[in-house]
mmCIF file of the C-alpha atoms, coordinates in Angstrom:
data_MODEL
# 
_entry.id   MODEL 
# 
loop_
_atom_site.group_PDB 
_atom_site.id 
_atom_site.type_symbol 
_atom_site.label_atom_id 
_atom_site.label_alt_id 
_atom_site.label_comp_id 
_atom_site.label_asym_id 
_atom_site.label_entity_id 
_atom_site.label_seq_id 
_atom_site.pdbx_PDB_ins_code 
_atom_site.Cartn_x 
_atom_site.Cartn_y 
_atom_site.Cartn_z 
_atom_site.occupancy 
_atom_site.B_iso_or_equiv 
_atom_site.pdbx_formal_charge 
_atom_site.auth_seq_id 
_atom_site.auth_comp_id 
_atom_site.auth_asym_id 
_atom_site.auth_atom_id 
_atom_site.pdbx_PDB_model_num 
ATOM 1   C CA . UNK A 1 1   ? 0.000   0.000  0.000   1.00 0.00 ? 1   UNK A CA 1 
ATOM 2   C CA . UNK A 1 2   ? 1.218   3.331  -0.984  1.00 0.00 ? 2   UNK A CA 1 
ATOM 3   C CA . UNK A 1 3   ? 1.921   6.048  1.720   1.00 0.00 ? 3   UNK A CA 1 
ATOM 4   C CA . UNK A 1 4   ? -0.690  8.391  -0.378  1.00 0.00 ? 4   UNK A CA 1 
ATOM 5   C CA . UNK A 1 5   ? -3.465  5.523  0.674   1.00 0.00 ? 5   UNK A CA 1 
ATOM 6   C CA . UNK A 1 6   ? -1.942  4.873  4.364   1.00 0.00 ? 6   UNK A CA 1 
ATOM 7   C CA . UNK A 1 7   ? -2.305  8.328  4.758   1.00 0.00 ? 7   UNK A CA 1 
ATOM 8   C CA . UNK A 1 8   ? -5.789  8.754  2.960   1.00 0.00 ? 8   UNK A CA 1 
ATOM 9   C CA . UNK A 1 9   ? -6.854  5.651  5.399   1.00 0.00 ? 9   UNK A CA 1 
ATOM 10  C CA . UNK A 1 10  ? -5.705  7.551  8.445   1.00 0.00 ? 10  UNK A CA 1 
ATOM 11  C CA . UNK A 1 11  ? -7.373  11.048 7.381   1.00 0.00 ? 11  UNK A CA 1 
ATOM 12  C CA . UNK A 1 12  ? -10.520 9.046  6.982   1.00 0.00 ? 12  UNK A CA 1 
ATOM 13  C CA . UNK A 1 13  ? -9.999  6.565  10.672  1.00 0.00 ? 13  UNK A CA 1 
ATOM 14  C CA . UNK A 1 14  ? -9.493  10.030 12.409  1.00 0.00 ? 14  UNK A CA 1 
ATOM 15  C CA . UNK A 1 15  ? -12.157 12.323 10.951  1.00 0.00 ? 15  UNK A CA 1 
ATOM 16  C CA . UNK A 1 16  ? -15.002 9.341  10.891  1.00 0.00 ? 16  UNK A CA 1 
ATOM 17  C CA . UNK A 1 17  ? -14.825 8.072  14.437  1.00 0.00 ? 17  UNK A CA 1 
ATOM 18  C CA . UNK A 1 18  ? -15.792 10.428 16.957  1.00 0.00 ? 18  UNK A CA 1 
ATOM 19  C CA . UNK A 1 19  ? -13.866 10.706 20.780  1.00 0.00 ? 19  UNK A CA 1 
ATOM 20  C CA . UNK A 1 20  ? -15.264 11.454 23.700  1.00 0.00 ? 20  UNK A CA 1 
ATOM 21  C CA . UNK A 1 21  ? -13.910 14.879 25.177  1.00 0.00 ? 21  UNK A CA 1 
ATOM 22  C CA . UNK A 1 22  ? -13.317 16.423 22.185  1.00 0.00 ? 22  UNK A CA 1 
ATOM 23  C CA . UNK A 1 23  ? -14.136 20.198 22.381  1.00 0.00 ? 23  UNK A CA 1 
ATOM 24  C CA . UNK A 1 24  ? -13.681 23.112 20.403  1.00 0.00 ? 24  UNK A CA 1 
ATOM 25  C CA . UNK A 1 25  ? -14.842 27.096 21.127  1.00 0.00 ? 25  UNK A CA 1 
ATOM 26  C CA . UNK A 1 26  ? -16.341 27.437 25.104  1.00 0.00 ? 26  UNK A CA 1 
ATOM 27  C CA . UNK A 1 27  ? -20.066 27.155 25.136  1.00 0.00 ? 27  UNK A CA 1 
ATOM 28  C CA . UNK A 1 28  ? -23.014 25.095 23.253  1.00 0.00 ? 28  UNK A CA 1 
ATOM 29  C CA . UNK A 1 29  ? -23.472 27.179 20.200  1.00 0.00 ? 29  UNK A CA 1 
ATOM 30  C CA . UNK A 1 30  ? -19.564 27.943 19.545  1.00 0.00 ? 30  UNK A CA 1 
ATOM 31  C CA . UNK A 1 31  ? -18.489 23.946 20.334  1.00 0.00 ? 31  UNK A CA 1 
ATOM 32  C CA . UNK A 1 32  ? -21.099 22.870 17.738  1.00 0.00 ? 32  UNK A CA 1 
ATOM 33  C CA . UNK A 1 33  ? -19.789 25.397 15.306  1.00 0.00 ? 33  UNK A CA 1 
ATOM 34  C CA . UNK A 1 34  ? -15.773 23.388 15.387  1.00 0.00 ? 34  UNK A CA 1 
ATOM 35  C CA . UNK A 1 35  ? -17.837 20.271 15.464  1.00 0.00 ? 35  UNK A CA 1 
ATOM 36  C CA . UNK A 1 36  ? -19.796 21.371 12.568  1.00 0.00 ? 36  UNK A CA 1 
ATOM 37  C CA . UNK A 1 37  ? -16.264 22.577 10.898  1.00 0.00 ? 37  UNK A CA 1 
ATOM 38  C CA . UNK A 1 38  ? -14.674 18.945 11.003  1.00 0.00 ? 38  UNK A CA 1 
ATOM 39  C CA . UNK A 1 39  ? -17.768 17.210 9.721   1.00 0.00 ? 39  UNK A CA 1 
ATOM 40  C CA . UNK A 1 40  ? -17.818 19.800 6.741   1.00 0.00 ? 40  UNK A CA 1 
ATOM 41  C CA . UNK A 1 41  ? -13.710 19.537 6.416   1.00 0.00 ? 41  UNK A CA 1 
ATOM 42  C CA . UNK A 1 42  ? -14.359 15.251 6.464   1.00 0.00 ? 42  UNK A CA 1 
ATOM 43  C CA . UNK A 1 43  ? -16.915 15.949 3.630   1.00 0.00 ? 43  UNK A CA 1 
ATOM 44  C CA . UNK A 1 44  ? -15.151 18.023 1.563   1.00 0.00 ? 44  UNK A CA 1 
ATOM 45  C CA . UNK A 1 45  ? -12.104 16.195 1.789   1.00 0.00 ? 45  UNK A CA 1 
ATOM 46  C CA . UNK A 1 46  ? -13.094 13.009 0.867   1.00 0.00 ? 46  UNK A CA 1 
ATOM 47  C CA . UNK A 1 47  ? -15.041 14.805 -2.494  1.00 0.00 ? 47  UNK A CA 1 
ATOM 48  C CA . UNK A 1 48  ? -11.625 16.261 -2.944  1.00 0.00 ? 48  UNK A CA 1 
ATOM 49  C CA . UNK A 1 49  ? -10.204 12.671 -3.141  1.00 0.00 ? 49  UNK A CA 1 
ATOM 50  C CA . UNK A 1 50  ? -13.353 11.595 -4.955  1.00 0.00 ? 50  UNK A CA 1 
ATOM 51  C CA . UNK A 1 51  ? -12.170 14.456 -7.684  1.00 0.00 ? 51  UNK A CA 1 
ATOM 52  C CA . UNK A 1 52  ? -8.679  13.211 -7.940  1.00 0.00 ? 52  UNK A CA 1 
ATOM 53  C CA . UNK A 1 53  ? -9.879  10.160 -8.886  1.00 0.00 ? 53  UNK A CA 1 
ATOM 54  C CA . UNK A 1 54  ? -12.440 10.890 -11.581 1.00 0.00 ? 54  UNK A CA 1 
ATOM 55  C CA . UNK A 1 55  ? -10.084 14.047 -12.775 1.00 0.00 ? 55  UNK A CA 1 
ATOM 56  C CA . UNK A 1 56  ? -13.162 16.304 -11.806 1.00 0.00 ? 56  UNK A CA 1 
ATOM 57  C CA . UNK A 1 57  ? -11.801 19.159 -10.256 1.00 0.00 ? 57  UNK A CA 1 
ATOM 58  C CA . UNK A 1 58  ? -14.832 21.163 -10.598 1.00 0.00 ? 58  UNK A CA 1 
ATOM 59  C CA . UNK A 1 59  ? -16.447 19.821 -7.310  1.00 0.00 ? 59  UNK A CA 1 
ATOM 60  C CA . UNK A 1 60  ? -13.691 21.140 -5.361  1.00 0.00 ? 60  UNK A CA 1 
ATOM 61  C CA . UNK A 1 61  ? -15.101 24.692 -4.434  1.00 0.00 ? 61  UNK A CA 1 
ATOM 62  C CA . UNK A 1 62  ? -18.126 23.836 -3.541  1.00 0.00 ? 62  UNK A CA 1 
ATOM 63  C CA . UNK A 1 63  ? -16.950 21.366 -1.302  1.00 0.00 ? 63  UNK A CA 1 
ATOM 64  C CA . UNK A 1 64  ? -15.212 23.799 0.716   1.00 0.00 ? 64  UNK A CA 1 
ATOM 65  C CA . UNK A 1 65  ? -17.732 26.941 1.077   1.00 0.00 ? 65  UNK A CA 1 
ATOM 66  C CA . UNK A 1 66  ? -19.965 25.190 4.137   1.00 0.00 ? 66  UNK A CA 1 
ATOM 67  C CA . UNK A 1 67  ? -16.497 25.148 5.578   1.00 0.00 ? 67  UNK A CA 1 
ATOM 68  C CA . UNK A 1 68  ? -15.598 28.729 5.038   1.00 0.00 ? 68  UNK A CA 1 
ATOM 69  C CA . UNK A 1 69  ? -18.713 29.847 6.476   1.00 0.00 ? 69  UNK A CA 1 
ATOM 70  C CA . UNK A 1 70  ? -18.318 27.930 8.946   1.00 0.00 ? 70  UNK A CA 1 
ATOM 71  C CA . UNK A 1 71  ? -14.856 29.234 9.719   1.00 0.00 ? 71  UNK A CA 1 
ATOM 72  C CA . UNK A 1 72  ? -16.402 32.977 9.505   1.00 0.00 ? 72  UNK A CA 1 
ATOM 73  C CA . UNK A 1 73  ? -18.842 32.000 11.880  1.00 0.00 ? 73  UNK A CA 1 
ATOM 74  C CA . UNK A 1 74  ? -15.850 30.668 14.395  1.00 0.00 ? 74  UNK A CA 1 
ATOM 75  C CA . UNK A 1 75  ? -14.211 33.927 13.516  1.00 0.00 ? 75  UNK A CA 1 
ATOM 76  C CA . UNK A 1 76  ? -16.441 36.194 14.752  1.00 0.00 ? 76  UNK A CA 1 
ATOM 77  C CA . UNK A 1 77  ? -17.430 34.375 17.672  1.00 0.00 ? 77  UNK A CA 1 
ATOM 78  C CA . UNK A 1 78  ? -14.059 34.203 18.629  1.00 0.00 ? 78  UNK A CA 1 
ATOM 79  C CA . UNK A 1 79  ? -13.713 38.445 18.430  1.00 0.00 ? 79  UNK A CA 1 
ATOM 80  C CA . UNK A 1 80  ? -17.322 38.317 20.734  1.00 0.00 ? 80  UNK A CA 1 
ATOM 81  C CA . UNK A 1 81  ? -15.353 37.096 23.394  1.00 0.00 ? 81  UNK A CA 1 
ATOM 82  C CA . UNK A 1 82  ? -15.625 33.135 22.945  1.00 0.00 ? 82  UNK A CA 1 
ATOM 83  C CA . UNK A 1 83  ? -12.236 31.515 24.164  1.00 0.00 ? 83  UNK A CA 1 
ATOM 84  C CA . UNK A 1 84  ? -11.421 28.370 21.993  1.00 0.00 ? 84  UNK A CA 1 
ATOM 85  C CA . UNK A 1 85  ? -10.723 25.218 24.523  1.00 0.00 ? 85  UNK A CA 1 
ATOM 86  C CA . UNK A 1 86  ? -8.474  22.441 22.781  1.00 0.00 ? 86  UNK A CA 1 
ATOM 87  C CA . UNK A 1 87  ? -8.882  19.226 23.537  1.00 0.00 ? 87  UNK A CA 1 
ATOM 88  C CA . UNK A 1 88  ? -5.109  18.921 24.655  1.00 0.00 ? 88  UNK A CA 1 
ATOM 89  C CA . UNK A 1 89  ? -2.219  21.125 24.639  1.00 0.00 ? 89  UNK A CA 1 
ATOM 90  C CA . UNK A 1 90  ? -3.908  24.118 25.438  1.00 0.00 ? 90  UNK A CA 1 
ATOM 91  C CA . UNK A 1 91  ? -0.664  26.509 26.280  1.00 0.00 ? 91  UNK A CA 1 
ATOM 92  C CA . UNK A 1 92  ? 0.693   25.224 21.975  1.00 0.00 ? 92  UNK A CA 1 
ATOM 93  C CA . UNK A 1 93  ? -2.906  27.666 21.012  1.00 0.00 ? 93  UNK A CA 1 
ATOM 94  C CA . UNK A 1 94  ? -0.352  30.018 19.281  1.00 0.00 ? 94  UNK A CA 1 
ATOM 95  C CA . UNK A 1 95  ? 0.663   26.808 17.352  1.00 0.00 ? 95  UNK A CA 1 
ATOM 96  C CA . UNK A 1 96  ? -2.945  25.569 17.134  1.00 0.00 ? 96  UNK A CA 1 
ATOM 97  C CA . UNK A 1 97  ? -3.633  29.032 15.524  1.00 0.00 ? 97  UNK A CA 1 
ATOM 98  C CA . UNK A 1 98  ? -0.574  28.972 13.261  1.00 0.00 ? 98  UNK A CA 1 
ATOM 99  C CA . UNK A 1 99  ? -1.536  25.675 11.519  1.00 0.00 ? 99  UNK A CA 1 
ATOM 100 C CA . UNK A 1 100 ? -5.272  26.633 11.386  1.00 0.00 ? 100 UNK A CA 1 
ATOM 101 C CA . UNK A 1 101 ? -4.322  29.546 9.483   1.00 0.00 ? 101 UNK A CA 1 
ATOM 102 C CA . UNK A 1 102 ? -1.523  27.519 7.117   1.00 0.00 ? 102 UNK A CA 1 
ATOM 103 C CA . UNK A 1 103 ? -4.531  25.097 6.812   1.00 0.00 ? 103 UNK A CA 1 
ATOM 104 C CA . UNK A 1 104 ? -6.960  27.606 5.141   1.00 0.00 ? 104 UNK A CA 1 
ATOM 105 C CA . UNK A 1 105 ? -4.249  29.435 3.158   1.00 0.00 ? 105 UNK A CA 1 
ATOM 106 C CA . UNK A 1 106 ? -3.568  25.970 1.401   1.00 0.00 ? 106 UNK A CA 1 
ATOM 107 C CA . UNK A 1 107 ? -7.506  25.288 1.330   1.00 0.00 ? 107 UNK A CA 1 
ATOM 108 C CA . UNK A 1 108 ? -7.201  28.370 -0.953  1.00 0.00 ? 108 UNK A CA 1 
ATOM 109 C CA . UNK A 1 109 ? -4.514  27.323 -3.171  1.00 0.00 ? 109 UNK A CA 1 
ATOM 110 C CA . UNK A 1 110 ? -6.360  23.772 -3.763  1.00 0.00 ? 110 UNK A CA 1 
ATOM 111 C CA . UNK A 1 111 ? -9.403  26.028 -4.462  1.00 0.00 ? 111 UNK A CA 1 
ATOM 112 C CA . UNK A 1 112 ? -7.734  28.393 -6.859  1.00 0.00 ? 112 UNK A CA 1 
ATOM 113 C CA . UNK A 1 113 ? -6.050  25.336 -8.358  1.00 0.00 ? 113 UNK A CA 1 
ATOM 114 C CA . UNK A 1 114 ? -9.124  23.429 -8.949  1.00 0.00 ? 114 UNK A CA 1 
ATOM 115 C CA . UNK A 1 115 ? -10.918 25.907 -10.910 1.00 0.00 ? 115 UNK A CA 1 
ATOM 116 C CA . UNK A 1 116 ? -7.978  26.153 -13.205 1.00 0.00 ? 116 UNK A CA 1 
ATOM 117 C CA . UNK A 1 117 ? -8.121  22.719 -13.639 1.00 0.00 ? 117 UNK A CA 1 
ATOM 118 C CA . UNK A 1 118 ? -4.445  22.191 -12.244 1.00 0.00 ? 118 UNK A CA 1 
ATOM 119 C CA . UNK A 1 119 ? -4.279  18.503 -11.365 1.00 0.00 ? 119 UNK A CA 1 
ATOM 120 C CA . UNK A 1 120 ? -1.137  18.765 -10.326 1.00 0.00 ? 120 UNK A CA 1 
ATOM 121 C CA . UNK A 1 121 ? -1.340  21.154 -8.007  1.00 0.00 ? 121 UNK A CA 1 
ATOM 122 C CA . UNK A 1 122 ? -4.852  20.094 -6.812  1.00 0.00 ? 122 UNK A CA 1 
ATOM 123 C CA . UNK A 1 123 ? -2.869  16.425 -5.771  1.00 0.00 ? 123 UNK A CA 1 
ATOM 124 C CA . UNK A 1 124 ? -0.283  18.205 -3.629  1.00 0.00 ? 124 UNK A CA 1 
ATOM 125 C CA . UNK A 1 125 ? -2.573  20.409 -1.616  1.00 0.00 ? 125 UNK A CA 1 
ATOM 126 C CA . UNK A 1 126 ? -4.536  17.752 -1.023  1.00 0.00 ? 126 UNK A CA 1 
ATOM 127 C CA . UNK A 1 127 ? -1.667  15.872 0.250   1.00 0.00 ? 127 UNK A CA 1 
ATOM 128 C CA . UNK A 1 128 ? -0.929  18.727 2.252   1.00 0.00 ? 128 UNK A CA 1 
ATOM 129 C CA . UNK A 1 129 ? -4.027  18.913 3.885   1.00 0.00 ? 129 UNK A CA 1 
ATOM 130 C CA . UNK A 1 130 ? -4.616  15.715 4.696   1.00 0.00 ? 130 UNK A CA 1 
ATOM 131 C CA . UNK A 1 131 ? -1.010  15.588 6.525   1.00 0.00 ? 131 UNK A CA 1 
ATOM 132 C CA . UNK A 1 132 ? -1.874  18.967 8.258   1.00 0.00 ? 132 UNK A CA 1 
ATOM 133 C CA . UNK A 1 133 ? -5.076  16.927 9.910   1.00 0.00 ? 133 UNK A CA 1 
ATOM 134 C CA . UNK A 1 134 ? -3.251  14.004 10.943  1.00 0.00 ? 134 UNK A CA 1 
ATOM 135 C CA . UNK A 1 135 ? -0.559  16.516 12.175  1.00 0.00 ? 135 UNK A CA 1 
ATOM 136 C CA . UNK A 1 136 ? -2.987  18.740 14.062  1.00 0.00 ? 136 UNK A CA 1 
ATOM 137 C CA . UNK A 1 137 ? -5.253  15.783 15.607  1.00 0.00 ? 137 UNK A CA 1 
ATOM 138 C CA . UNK A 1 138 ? -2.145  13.855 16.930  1.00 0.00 ? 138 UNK A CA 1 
ATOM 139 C CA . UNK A 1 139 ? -0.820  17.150 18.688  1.00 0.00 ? 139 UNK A CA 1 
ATOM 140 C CA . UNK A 1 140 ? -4.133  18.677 19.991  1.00 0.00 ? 140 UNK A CA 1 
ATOM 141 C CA . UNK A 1 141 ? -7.033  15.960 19.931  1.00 0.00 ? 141 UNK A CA 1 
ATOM 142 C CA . UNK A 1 142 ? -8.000  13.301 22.512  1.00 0.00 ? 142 UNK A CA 1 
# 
C-alpha cells in the first residue's frame, strides 16, 4: 500500500470516528460550530479525493464553502469574546492558531487550483491537507 493511501486511510480513521472529550470554542453554540467545521472539512475532503480520482476538479469549491462559512462563523465568535478550549495542549494555542491559518491558506490554493483545472497542483494540496489533519489531531485531539 502506498503512503498516499496509508495516509488517505488515516485522514478518513481520524475524521469518521468520533472521541469522547473532544471540544472546540467554550459554550453550546460555539463547540457545535468546530464540530460542525470537522464534519464539513471530512466531507469536503473526501469529495476532494473523490475528484482526484475521476479528474473532476470542478467539485472542489463547492466542497469547501460550508467550511468557510463555517470558519467565519468561528471567527467572529471568537472576536465576541468566545475563548477556543483544545482538547489537549492548550498553552501550543499560538501553534494551534498557526496551523489553522496555514490550513486555510492551502484550502485556498487547492481552491484556486481546482478551478484552473491544475491537477497537479490540486494532488499536492490535497496531500498537504490531509497531513496537516493528521498533524494537528495527533498534537491537539483526545
Amino acid at each position: 500500500m502506498s503512503v498516499w493511501y496509508k495516509r488517505l486511510f488515516a485522514f478518513l480513521v481520524l475524521t469518521t470516528f468520533p472521541t469522547s472529550g473532544a471540544s472546540g470554542v467554550q459554550g453550546p453554540e460555539s463547540r457545535n460550530l468546530i464540530q460542525k467545521e470537522m464534519a464539513a472539512l471530512d466531507s469536503a475532503l473526501k469529495t476532494t479525493v473523490d475528484a482526484l480520482v475521476l479528474n473532476d476538479p470542478g467539485r472542489i469549491s463547492l466542497a469547501f464553502d460550508e467550511v468557510e462559512g463555517i470558519r467565519g462563523q468561528i471567527e467572529l465568535s471568537i472576536k465576541d469574546g468566545s475563548w477556543i478550549t483544545l482538547p489537549k495542549n492548550q498553552k501550543r494555542f499560538k501553534e494551534f492558531l498557526r496551523l489553522d491559518n496555514k490550513f486555510h491558506r492551502d484550502i485556498a490554493i487547492l481552491i484556486n487550483a481546482s478551478r484552473k483545472n491544475h491537477m497537479d497542483v490540486v494532488q499536492r494540496e490535497a496531500h498537504k491537507l490531509i497531513d496537516a489533519c493528521i498533524r494537528c489531531h495527533t498534537i491537539f485531539r483526545d
